[in-house]
N, C-alpha and C positions, 0 to 999 in steps of 0.2 A: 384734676389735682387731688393728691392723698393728703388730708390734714388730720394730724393726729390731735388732740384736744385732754391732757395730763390736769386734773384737779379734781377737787368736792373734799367731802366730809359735810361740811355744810351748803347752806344755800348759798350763802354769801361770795363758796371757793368756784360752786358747781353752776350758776346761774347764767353769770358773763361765759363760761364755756356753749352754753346751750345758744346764747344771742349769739356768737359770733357761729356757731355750726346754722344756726336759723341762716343768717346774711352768705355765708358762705355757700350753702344749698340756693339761696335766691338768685346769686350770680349764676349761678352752672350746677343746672340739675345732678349733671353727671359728676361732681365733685363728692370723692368718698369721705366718710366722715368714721372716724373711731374715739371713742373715748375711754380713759384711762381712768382707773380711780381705787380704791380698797373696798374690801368686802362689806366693811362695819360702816364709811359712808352713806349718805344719803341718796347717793348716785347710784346705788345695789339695783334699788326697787325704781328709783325714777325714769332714768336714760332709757336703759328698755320700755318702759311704759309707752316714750314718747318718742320710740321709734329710731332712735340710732341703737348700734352696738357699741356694748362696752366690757372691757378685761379689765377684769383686775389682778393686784400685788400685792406685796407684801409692804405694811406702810406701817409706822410709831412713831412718836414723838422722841427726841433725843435729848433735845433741850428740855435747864429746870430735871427738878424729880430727884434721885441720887443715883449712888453707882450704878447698880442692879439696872435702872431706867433707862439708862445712860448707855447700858453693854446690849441690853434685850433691842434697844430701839438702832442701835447701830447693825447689829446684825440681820435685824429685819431691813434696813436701807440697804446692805449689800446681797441678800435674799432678795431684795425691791431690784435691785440695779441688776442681779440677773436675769431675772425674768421681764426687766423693762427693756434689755439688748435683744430676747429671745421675740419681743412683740416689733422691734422694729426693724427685725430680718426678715420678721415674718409678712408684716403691713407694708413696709417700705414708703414710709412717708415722705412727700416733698418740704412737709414742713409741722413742726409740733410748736404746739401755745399750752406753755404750763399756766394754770388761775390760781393756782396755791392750792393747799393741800398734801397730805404726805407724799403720794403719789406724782408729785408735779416734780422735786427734786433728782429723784430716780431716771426720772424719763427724758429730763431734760440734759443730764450728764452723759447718756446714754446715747441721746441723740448728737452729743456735741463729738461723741467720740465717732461718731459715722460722719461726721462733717455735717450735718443736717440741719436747716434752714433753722434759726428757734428764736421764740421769745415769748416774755411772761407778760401777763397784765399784774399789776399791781394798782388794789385796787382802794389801798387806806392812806391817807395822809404821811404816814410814817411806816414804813414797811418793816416787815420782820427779819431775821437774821437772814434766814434762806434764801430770800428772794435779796438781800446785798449782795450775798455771795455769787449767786445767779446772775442778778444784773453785770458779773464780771462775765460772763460762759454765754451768754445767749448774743442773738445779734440785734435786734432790738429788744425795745423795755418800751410799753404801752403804760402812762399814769394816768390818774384821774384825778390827782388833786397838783396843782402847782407847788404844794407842797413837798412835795417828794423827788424835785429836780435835784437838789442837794448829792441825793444817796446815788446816785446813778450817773455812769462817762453819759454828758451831752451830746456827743456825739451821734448816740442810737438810742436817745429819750425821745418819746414822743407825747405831747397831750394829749391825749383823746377823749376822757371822760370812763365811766364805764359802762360798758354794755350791758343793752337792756333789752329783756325779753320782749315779740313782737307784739305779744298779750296788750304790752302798753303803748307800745307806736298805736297800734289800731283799733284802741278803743269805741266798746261800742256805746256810742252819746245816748242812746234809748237809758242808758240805766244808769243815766246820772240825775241827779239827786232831784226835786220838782217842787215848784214852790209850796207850803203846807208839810214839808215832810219835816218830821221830825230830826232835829239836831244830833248829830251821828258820831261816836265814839268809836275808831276802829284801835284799838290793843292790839299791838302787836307783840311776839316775844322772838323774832327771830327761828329758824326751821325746827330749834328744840324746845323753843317757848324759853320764858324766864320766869321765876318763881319769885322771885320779892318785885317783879310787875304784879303779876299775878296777885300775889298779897294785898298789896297796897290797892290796886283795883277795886278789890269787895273791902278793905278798909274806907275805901274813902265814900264807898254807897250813904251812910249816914250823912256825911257831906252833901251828898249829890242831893235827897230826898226831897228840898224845894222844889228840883227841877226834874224831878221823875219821869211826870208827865209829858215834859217837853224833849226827853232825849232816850234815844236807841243807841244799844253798844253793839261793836262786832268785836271777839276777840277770838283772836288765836291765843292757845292756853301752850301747846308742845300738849307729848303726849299723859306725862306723869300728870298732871293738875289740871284735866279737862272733867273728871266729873263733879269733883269738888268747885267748882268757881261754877259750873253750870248748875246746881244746885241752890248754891248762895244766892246768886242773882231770884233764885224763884223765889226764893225765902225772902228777898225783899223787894218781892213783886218789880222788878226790873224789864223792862224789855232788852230781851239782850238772845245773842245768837252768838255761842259758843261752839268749837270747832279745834281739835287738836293740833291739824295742819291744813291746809291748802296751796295747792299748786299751782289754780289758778285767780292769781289775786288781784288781776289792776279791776275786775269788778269793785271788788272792795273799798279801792282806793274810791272811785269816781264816787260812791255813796257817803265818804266820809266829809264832816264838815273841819273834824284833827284828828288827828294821828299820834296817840302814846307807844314808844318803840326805845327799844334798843337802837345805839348809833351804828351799826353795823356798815361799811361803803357801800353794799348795795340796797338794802332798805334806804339809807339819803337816798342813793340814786333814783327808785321810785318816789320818792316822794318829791325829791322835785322836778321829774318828768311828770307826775301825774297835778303837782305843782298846789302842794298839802300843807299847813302849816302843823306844825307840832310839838308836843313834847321830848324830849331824848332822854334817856334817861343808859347811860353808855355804861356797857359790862365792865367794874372793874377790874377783873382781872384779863383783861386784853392784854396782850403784848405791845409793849411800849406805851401803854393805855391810848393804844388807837384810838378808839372807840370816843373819848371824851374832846379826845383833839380834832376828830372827823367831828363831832356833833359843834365845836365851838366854830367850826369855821362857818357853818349854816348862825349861828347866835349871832357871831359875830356880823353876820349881813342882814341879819333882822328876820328872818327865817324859820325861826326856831327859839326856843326855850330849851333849857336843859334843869335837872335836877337830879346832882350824884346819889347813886345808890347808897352811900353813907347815909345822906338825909334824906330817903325818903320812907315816907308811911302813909297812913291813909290820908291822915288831916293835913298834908302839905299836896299830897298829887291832889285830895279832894279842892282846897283852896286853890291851888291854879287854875284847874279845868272851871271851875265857879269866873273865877278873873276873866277868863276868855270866853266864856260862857257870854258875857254879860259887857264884853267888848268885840262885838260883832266886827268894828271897823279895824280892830287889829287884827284880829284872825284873815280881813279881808288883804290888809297891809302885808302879811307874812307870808300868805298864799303866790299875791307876785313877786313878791322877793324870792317866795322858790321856785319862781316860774325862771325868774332870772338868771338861775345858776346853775340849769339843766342844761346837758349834753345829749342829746336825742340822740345826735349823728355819729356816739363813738363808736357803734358796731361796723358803720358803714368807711369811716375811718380809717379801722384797723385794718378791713379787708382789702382797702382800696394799696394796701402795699402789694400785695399779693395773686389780686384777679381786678381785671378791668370790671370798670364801672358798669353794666350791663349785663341783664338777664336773659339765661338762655335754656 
């Protein structure tokens, strides 16, 4: 089977692409795999890294911005949509999975005009324009929150959750956390980091300083604000391991006692396969403010904690982390609540429309 795989820019578009190319190879070695994405995504340097091919397009945002924005970003979509017919005369896919990203629109219209098997994952509570429009054009539609039945014909909805890299199915238990270790702050900011995380982080150190001795940070900073925050921590004698990205992270997760992050669908998604209690602290400026609505549905089941970017600074992130700090039994409460609301099996899920159950 040819499966074409349309998405990135970020981790969030580009990740569920990789879990389902992972399950898809697991079923049948000999299953080809191509992926699609733009040059200035994060999929540029990644995809090759870890062993598939990938072509890219011409991809811009159309929505939002003004005229100018509006005419540059349309023409790069029909620049996108030639060169997305000229890749799937050339590949001849049995079947393409757009994950969102510029690149996933193009590819998927392209594929619809060859008659070609197609469908997206959507993977936030409340989805973006593209993927409504899309949800009319593909043949099915993979969600991951029950939230998102609304926007999409029932028809050819499917639940599945979202897929998640095998990193996290088959953790390795040696490097999870051991009684005497130190209390474990993982930061996270999403694949370009976040900067008023980041701030508020070393704001809230004065906060933290009772409990110095008792706690280690991991943070992913992005690349702009990793030598400034790795700095700060030394300046206040911190134990902390700074890092601008990482690819391979359910390490991470397994040493964490909470998790401060962006609401992102698949950061939750790790967090409660890896089954993490946390902070969220959701990008305002999301579309549709996904971001807040994904983190409330985790609050909402006891899972999580949130606090909007409006309010936060150091002495509110620092007061929390203290709260939880110092309520061992909630953080322990939160942890199965997020055990609760993970979808392990959505890769295996989605593939199961497409190849039989069995590895070969």
């Amino acid at each position: 089977m040819r499966i074409l795989i349309a998405g990135g820019g970020t981790g969030g578009h580009l990740f569920p692409g990789v879990a389902l190319a992972e399950e898809f190879k697991q079923r049948n070695r000999k299953n080809k795999i191509l992926f699609v994405g733009t040059k200035k995504g994060i999929e540029k340097s990644l995809i090759p890294d870890i062993g598939y091919k990938l072509k890219t397009i011409s991809g811009r945002g159309i929505l939002g911005g003004g005229l100018m924005q509006k005419l540059r970003g349309s023409i790069q979509f029909l620049i996108g949509l030639f060169q997305s017919l000229m890749i799937i005369r050339t590949f001849k896919p049995d079947l393409v999975l757009g994950t969102g990203g510029y690149a996933s629109a193009p590819i998927i219209i392209a594929a619809s005009i060859f008659n070609i098997e197609t469908a997206i994952c959507e993977q936030n509570s409340i989805p973006g324009l593209t993927n409504r429009i899309l949800g009319r054009v593909v043949k099915k539609v993979f969600i991951a929150f029950e939230e998102c039945y609304p926007f999409f014909p029932p028809k050819k909805t499917f639940l599945t959750g979202n897929p998640v890299r095998r990193e996290f199915l088959n953790m390795d238990s040696t490097l999870q956390k051991k009684k005497g270790d130190r209390f474990c702050l993982l930061v996270l900011g999403g694949s370009q980091g976040a900067h008023s995380i980041n701030r508020a982080m070393i704001e809230s150190l004065d906060k933290l300083n009772p409990i110095r001795e008792k706690i280690k940070i991991i943070h992913q900073t992005g690349y702009k604000d990793s030598s400034w925050v790795k700095e700060s921590y030394e300046k206040k004698n911190f134990q902390a391991k700074v890092f601008p990205f990482k690819k391979e992270i359910a390490s991470l997760y397994l040493q964490a006692d909470l998790v401060i992050s962006r609401a992102g669908a698949i950061t939750l998604t790790e967090l409660l396969i890896c089954g993490k209690p946390s902070i969220l602290i959701p990008y305002p400026y999301a579309a549709y403010n996904h971001q807040e609505i994904n983190a409330r549905v985790l609050v909402n089941r006891g899972a999580a904690r949130i606090i909007l970017d409006q309010d936060l600074n150091g002495s509110y992130l620092g007061d929390t982390i203290l709260n939880l700090f110092h309520q061992p039994e909630e953080i322990y409460e939160m942890a199965n609540k997020a055990k609760t609301l993970a979808r392990p099996e959505a890769a295996k899920k989605i593939v199961d429309h497409y190849c039989p159950n069995n590895s070969t």
